[in-house]
TIRO-907427 format. One line per 2 residues: number of its first residue (from 1); their letters; for each residue y, x, z of N, C-alpha, C, CB. Coordinates in nm, 3 decimals. Glycine has a CB too. Layout:
# TIRO-907427
NUM = A = Y/X/Z/Y/X/Z/Y/X/Z/Y/X/Z  ... $
***
This chain:
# TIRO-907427
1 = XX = 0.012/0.058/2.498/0.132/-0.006/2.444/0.092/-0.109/2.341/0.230/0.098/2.382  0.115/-0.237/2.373/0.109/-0.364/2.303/0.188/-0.371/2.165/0.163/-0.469/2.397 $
3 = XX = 0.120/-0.413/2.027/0.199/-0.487/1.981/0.293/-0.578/1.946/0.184/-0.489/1.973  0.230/-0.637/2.065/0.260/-0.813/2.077/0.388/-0.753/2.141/0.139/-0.948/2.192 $
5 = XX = 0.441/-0.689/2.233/0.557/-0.617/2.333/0.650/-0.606/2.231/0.523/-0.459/2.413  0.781/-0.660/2.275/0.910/-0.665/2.199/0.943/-0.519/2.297/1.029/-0.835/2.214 $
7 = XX = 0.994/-0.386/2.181/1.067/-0.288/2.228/1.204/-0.281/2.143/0.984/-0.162/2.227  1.251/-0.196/2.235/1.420/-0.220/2.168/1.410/-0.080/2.100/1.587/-0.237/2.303 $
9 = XX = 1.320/-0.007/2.059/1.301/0.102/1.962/1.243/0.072/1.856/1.239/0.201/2.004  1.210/-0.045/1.799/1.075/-0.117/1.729/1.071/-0.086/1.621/1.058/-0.257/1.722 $
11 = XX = 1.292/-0.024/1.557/1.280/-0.004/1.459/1.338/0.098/1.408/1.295/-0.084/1.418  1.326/0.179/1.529/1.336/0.353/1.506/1.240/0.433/1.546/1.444/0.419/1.573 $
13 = XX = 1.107/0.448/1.451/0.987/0.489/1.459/1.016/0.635/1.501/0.907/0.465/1.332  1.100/0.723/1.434/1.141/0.879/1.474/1.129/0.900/1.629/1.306/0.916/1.428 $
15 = XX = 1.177/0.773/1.686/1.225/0.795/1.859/1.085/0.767/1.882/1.358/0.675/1.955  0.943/0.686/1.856/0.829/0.738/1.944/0.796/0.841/1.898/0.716/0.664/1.961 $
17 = XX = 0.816/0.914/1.795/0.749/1.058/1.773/0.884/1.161/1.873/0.735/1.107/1.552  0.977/1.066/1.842/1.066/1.260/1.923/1.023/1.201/2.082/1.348/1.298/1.901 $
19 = XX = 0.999/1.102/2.141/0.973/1.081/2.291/0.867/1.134/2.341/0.962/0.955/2.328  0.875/1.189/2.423/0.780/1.309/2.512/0.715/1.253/2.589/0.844/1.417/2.597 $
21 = XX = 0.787/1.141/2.668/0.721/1.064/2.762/0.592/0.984/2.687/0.832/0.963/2.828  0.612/0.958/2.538/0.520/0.848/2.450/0.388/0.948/2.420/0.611/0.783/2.279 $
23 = XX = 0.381/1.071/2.435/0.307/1.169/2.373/0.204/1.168/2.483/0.383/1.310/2.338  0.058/1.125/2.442/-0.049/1.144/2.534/-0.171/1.262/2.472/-0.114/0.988/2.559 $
25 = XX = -0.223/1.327/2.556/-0.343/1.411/2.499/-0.435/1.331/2.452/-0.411/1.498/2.593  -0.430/1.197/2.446/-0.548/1.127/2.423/-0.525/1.069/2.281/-0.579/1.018/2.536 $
27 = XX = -0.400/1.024/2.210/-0.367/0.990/2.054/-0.242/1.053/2.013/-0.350/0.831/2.024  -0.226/1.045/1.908/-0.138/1.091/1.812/-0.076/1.036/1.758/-0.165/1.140/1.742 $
29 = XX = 0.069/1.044/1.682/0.174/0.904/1.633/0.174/0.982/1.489/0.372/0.871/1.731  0.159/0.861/1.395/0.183/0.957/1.273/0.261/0.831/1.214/0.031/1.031/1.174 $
31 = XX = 0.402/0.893/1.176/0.506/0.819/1.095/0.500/0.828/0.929/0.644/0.876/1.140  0.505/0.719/0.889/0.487/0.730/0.716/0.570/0.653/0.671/0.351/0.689/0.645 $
33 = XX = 0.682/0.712/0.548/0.803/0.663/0.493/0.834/0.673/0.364/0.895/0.709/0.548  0.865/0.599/0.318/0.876/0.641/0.191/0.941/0.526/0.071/0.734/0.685/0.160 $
35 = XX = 0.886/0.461/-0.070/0.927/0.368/-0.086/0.832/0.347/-0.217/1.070/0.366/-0.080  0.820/0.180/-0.215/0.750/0.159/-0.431/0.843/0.156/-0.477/0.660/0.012/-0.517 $
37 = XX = 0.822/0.283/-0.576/0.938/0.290/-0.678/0.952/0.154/-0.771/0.912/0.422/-0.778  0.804/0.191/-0.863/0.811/0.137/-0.995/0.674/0.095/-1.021/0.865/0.236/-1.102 $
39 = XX = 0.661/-0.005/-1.098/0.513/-0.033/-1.184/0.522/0.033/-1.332/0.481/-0.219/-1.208  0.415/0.077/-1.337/0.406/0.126/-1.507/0.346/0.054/-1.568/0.344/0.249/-1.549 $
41 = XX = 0.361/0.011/-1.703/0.287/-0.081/-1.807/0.272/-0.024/-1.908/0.342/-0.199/-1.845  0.199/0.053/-1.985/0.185/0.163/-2.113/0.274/0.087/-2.194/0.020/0.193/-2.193 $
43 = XX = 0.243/-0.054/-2.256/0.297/-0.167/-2.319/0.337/-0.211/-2.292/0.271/-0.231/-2.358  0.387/-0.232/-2.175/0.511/-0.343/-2.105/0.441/-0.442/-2.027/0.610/-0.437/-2.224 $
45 = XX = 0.469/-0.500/-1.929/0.358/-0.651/-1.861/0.398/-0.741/-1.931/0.370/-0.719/-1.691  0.277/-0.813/-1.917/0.226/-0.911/-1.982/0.222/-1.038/-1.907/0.107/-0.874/-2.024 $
47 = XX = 0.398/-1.053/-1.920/0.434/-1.150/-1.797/0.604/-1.131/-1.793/0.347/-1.095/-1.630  0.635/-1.197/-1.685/0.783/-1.169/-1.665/0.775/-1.187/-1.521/0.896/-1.269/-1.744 $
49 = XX = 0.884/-1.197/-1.450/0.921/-1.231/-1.287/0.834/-1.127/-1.221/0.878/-1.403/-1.225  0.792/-1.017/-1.206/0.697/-0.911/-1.166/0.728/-0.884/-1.032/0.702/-0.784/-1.249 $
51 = XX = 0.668/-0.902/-0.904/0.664/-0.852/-0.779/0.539/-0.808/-0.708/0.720/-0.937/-0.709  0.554/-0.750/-0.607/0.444/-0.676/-0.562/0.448/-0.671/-0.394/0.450/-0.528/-0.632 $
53 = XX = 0.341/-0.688/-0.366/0.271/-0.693/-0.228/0.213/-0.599/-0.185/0.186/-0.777/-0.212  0.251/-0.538/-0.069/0.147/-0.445/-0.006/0.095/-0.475/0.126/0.199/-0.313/0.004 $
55 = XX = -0.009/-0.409/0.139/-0.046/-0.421/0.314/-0.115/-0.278/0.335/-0.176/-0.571/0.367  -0.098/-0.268/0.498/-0.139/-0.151/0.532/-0.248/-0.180/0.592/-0.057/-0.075/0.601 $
57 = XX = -0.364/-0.101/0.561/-0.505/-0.094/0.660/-0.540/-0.009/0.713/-0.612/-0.112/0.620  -0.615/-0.003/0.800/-0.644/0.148/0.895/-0.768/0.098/0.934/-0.531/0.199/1.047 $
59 = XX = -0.838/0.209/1.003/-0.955/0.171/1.104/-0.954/0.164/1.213/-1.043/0.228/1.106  -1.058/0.080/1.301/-1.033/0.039/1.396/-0.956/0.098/1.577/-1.135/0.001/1.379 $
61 = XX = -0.940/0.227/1.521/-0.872/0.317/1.621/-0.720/0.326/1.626/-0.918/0.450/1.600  -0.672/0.294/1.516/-0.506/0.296/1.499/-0.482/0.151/1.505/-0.439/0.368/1.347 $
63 = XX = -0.351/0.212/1.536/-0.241/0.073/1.583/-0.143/0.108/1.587/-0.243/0.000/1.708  -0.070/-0.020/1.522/0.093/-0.008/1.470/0.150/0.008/1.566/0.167/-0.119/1.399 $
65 = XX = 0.244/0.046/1.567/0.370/0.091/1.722/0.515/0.032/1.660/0.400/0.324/1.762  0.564/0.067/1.523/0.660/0.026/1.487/0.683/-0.023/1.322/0.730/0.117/1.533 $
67 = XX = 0.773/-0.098/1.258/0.749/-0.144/1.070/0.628/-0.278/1.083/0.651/0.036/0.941  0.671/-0.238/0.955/0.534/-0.376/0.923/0.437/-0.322/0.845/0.581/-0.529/0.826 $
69 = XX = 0.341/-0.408/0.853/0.184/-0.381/0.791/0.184/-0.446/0.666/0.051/-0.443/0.883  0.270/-0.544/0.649/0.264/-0.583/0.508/0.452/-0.637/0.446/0.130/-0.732/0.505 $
71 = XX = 0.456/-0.585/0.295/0.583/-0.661/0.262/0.539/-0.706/0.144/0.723/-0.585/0.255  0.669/-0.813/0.039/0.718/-0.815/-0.073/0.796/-0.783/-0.126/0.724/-0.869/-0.098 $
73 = XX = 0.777/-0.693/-0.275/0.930/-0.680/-0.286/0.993/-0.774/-0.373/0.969/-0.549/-0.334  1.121/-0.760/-0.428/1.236/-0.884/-0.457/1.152/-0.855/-0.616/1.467/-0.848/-0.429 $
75 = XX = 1.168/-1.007/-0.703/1.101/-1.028/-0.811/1.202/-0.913/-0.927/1.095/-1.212/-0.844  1.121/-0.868/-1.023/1.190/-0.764/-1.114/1.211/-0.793/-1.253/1.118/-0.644/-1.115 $
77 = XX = 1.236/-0.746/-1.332/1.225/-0.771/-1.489/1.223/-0.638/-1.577/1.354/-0.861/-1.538  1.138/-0.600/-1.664/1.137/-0.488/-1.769/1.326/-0.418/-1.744/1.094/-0.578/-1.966 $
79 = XX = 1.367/-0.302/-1.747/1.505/-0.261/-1.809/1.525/-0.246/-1.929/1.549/-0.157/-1.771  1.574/-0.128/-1.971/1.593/-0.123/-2.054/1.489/-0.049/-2.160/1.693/-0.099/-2.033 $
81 = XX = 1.387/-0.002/-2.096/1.238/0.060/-2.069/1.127/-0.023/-2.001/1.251/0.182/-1.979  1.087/-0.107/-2.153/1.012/-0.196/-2.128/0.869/-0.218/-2.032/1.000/-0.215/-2.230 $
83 = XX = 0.811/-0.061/-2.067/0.727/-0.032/-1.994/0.728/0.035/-1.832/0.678/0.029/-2.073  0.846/0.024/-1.799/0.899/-0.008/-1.613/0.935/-0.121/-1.571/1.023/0.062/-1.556 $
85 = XX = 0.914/-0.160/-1.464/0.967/-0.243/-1.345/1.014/-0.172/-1.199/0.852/-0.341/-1.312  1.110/-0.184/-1.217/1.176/-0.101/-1.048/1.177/-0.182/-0.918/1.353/-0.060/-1.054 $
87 = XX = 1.138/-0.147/-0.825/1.126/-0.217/-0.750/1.245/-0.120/-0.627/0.962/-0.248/-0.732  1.210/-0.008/-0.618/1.295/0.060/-0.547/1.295/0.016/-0.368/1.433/0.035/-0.625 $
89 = XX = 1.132/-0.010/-0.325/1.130/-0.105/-0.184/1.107/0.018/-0.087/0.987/-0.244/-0.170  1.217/-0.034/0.028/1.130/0.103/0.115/1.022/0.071/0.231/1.250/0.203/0.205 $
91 = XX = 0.982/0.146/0.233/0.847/0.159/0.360/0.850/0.248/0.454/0.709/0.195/0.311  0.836/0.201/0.602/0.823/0.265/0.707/0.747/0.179/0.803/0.944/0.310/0.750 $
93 = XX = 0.669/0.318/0.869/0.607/0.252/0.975/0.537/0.353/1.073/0.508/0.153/0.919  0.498/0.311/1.158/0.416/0.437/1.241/0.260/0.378/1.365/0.573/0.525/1.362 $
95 = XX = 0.202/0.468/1.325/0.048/0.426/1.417/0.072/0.499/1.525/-0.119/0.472/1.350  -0.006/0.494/1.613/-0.080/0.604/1.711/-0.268/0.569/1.661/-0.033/0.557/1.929 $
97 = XX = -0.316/0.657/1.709/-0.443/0.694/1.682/-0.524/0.776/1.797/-0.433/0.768/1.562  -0.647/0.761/1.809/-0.711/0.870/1.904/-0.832/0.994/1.815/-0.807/0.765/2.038 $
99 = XX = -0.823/1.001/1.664/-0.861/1.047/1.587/-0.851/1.001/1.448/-0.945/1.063/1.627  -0.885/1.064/1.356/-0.828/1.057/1.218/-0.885/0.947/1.126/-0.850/1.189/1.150 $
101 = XX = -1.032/0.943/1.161/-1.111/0.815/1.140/-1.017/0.742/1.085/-1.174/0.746/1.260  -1.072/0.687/0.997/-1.011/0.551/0.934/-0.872/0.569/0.915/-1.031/0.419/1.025 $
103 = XX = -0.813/0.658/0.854/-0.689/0.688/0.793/-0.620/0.609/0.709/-0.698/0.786/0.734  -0.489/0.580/0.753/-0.432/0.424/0.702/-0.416/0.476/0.512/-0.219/0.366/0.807 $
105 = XX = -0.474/0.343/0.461/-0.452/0.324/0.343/-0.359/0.218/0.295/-0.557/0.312/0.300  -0.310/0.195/0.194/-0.185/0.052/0.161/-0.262/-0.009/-0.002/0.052/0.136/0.121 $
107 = XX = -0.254/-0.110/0.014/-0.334/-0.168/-0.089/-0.211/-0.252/-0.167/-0.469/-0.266/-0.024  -0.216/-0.246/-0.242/-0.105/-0.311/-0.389/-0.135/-0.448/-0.451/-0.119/-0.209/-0.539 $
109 = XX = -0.100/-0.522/-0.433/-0.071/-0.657/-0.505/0.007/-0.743/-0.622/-0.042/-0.699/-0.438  0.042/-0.693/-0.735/0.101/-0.710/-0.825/0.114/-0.885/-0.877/0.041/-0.614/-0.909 $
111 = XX = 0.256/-0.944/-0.908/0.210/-1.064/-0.955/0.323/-1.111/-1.010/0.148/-1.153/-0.860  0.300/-1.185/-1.141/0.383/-1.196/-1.221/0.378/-1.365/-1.324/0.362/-1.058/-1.294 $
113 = XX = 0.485/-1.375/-1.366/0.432/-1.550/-1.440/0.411/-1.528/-1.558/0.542/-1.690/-1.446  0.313/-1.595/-1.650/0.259/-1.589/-1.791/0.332/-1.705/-1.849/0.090/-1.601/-1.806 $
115 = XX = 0.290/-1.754/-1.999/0.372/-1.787/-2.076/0.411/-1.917/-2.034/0.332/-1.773/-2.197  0.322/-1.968/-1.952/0.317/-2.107/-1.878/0.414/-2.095/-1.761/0.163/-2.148/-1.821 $
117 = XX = 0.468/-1.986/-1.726/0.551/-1.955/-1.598/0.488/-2.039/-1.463/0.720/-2.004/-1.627  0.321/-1.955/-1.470/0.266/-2.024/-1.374/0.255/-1.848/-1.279/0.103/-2.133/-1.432 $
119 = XX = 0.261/-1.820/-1.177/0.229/-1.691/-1.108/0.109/-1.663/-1.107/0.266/-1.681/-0.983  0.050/-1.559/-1.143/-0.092/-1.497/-1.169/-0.094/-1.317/-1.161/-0.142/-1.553/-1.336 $
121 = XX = -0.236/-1.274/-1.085/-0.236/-1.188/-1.073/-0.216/-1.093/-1.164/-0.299/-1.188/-1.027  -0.132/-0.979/-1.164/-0.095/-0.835/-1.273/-0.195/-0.716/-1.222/0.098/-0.764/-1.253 $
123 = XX = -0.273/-0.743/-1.109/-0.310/-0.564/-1.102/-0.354/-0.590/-0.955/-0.152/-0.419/-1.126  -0.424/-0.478/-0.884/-0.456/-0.417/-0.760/-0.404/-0.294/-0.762/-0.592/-0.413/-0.729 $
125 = XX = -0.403/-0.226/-0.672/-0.415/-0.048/-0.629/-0.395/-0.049/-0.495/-0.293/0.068/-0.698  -0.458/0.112/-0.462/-0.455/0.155/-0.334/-0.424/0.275/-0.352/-0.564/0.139/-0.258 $
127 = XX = -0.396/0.332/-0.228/-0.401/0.448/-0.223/-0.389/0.494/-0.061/-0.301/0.494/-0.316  -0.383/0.640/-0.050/-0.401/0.678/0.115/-0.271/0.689/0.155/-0.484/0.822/0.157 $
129 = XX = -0.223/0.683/0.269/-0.124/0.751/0.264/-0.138/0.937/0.321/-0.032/0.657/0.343  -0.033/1.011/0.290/-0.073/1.133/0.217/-0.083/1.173/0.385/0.047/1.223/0.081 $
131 = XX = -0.157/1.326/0.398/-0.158/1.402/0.511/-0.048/1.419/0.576/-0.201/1.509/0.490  -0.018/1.444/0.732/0.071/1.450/0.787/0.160/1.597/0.749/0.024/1.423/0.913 $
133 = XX = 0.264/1.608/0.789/0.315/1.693/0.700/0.375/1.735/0.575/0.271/1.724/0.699  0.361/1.632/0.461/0.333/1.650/0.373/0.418/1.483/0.270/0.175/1.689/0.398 $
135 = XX = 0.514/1.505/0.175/0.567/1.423/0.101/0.465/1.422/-0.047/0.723/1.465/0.090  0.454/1.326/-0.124/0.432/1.286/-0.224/0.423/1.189/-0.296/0.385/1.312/-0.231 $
137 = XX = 0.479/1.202/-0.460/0.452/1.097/-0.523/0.333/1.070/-0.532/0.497/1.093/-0.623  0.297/0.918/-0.588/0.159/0.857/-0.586/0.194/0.811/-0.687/0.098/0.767/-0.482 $
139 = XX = 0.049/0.817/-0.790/0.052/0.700/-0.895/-0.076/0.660/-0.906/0.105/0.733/-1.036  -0.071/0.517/-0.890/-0.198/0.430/-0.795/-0.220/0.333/-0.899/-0.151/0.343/-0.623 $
141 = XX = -0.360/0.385/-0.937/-0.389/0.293/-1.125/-0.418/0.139/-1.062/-0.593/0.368/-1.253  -0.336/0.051/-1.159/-0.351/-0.104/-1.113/-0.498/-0.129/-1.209/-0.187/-0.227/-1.166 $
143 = XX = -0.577/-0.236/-1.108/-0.698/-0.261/-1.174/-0.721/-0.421/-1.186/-0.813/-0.188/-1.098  -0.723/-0.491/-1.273/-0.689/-0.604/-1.329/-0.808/-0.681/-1.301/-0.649/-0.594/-1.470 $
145 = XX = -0.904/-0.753/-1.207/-1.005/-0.788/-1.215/-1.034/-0.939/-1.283/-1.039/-0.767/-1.100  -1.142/-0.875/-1.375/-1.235/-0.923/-1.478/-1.358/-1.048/-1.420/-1.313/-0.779/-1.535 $
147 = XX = -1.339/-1.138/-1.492/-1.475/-1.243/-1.479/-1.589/-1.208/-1.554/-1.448/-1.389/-1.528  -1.700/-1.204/-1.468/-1.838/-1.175/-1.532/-1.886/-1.295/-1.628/-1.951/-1.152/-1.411 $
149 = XX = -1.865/-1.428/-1.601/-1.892/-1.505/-1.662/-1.802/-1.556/-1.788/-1.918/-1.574/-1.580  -1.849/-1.558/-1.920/-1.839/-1.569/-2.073/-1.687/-1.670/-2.058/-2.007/-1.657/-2.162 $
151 = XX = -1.770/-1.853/-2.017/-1.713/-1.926/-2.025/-1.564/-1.912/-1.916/-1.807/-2.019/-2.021  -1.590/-1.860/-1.788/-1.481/-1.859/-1.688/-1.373/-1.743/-1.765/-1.545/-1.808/-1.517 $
153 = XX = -1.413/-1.615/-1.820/-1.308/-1.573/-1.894/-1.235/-1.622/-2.023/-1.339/-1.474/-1.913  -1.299/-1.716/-2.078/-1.277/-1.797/-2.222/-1.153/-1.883/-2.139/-1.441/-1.911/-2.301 $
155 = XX = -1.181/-1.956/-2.032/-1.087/-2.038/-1.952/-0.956/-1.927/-1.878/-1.191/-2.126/-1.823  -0.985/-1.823/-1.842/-0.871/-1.781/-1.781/-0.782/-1.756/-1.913/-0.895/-1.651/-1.680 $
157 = XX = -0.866/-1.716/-1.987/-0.786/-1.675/-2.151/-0.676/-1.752/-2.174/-0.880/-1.706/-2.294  -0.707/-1.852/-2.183/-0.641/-2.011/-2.275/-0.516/-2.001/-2.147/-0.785/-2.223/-2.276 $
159 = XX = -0.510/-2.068/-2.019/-0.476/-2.074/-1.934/-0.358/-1.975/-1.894/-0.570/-2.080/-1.884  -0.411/-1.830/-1.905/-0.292/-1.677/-1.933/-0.304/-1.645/-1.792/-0.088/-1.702/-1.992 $
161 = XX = -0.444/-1.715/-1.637/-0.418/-1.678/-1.551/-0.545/-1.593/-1.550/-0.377/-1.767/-1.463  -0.516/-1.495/-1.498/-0.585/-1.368/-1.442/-0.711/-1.366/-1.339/-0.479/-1.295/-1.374 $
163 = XX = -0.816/-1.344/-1.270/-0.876/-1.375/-1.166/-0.829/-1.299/-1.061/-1.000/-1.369/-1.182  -0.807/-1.368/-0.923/-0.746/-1.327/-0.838/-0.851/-1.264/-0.698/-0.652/-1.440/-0.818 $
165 = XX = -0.850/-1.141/-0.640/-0.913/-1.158/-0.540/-0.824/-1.250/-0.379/-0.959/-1.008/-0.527  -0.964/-1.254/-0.336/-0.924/-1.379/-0.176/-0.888/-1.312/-0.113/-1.030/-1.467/-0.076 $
167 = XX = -0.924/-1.180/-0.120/-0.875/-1.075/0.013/-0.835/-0.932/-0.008/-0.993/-1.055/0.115  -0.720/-0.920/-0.121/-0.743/-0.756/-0.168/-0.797/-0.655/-0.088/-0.622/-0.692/-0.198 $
169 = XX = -0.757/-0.665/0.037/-0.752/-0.553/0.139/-0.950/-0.502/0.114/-0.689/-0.635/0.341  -1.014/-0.566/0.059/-1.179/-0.538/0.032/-1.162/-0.401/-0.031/-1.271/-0.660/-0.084 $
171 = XX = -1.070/-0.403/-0.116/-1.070/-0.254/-0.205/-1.052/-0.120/-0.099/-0.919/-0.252/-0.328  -1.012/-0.169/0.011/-1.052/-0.029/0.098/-1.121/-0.001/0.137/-1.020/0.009/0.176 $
173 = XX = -1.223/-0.040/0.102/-1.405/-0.012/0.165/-1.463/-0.051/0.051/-1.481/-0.117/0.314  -1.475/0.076/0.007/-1.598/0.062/-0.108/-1.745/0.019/-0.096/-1.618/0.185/-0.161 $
175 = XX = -1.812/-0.011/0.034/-1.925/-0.131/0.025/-1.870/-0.254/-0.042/-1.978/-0.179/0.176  -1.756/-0.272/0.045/-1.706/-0.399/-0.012/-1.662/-0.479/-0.142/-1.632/-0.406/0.036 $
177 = XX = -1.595/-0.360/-0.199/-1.573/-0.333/-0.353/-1.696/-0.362/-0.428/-1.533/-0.182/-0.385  -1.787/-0.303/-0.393/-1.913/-0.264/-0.493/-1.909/-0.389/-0.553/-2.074/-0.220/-0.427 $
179 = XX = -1.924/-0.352/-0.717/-2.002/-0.481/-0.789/-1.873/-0.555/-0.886/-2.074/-0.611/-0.648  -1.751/-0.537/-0.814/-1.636/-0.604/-0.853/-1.628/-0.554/-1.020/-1.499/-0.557/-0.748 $
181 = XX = -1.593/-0.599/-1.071/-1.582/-0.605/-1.245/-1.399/-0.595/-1.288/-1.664/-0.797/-1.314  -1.359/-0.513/-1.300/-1.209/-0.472/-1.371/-1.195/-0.408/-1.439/-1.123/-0.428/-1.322 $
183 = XX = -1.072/-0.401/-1.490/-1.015/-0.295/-1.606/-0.891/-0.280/-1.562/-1.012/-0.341/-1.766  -0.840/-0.140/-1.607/-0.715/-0.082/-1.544/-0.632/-0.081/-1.672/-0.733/0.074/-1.467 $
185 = XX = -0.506/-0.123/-1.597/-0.395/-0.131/-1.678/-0.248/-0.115/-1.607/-0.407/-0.259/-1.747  -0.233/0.059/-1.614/-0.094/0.058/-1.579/-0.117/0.135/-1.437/-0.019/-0.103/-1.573 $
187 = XX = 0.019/0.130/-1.335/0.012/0.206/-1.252/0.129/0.167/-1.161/0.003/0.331/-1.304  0.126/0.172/-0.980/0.227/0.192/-0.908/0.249/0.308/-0.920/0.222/0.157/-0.794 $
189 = XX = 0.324/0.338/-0.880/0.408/0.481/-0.858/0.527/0.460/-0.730/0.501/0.525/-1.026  0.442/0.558/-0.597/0.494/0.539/-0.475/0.532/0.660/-0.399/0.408/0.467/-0.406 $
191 = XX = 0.653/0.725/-0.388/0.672/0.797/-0.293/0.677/0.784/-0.147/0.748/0.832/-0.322  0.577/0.865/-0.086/0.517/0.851/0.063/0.540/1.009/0.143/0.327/0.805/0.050 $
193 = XX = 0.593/0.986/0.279/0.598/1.136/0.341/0.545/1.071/0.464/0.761/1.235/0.353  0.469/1.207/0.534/0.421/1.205/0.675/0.470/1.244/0.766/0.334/1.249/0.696 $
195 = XX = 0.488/1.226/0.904/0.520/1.320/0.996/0.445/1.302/1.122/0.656/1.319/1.017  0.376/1.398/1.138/0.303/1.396/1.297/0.310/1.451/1.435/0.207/1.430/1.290 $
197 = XX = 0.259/1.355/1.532/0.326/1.444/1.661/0.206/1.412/1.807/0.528/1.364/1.706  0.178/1.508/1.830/0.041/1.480/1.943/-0.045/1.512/1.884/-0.003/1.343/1.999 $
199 = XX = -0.090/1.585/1.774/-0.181/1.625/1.726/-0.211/1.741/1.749/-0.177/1.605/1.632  -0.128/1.850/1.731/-0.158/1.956/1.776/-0.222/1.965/1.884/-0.076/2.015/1.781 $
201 = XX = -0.184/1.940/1.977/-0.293/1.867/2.132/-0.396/1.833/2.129/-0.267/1.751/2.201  -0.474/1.763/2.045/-0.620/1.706/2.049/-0.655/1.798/1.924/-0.644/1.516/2.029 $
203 = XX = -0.592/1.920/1.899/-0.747/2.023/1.847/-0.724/1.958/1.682/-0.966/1.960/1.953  -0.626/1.921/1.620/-0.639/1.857/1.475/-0.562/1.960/1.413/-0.578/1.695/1.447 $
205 = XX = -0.591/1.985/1.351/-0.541/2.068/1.181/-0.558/2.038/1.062/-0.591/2.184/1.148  -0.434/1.965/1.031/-0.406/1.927/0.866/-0.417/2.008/0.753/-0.282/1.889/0.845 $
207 = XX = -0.440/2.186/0.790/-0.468/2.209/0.643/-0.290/2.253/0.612/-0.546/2.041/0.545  -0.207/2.237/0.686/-0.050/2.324/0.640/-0.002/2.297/0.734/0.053/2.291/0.516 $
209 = XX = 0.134/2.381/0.730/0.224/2.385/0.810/0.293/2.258/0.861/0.298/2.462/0.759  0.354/2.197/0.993/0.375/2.104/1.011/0.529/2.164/1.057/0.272/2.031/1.087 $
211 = X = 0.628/2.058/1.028/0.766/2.091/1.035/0.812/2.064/1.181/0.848/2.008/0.928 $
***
């Protein structure tokens, strides 16, 4: 089953897990739902207009069936609790898989305008999404990446822009990561639930009860 294939279920992921006919001994559909609540700022961001990007990654055995792999959510502002931003975005989506390998992760993109009301990066995070079966909050430390060089941070200083990575999605492979230079400041906070189906069939056990 193609991506590229327009289905008229595309955006009721529940119906390939409850479809019997979709269920092969050979992969498994695992649905993940949930939503970004909020960003945390101990001190509040250091910025205004605050939105956030995610994308979903997996390894090379899974593939999307239904949702999207990446959103934005709508730009936010401090409440009345300076140190939140609500975003309140929801997320759904669903893979099939032919083993667990490379278990989809969602990587975080934070971005916000400085005093110049120019847009500049607020943060990274990742996190997994949680075992099948299984709901939970997440709080996914944002990591602010740092210039190694004296003069290039003296310039982002003045400026109020942040260093940006070219490709966040690197933070899901820690070869790739290695070496990167940040400091953490703050936190997503994401409620995520699983649900799996065809697994039981290929011999997999999550470790609890499945509903």
């Amino acid at each position: 089953m193609s991506h590229n294939r327009k289905h008229d279920n595309d955006d009721r992921p529940f119906d390939v897990l409850h479809d019997k006919s979709m269920i092969s001994d050979n992969y498994f559909h695992l649905n993940v739902s949930g939503q970004i609540k909020y960003a945390y700022f101990p001190l509040g961001p250091d910025g205004s207009s605050i939105f956030c990007r995610y994308d979903v990654i997996s390894g090379p055995d899974w593939e999307i069936v239904s949702g999207l792999k990446s959103g934005i959510t709508q730009i936010a502002q401090p409440g009345s609790r300076m140190e939140i931003v609500t975003f309140n975005m929801p997320i759904e989506f669903t893979f099939k898989s032919t083993n667990p390998h490379g278990w989809p992760q969602i990587i975080f993109s934070v971005y916000g305008s400085n005093w110049w009301r120019c847009e500049t990066s607020r943060g990274y995070a990742r996190c997994h999404v949680p075992l099948a079966g299984s709901s939970r909050e997440i709080r996914a430390p944002l990591l602010i990446a740092r210039c190694k060089n004296v003069w290039a941070a003296i310039v982002n200083w003045f400026s109020g822009r942040n260093p940006e990575l070219k490709d966040p999605k690197v933070l899901g492979d820690g070869s790739k990561a290695k070496g990167l230079s940040t400091q953490s400041y703050g936190e997503i906070i994401v409620q995520l639930q699983s649900v799996c189906r065809g697994g039981t069939k290929m011999g997999l056990d999550w470790g609890q009860q499945l509903s």
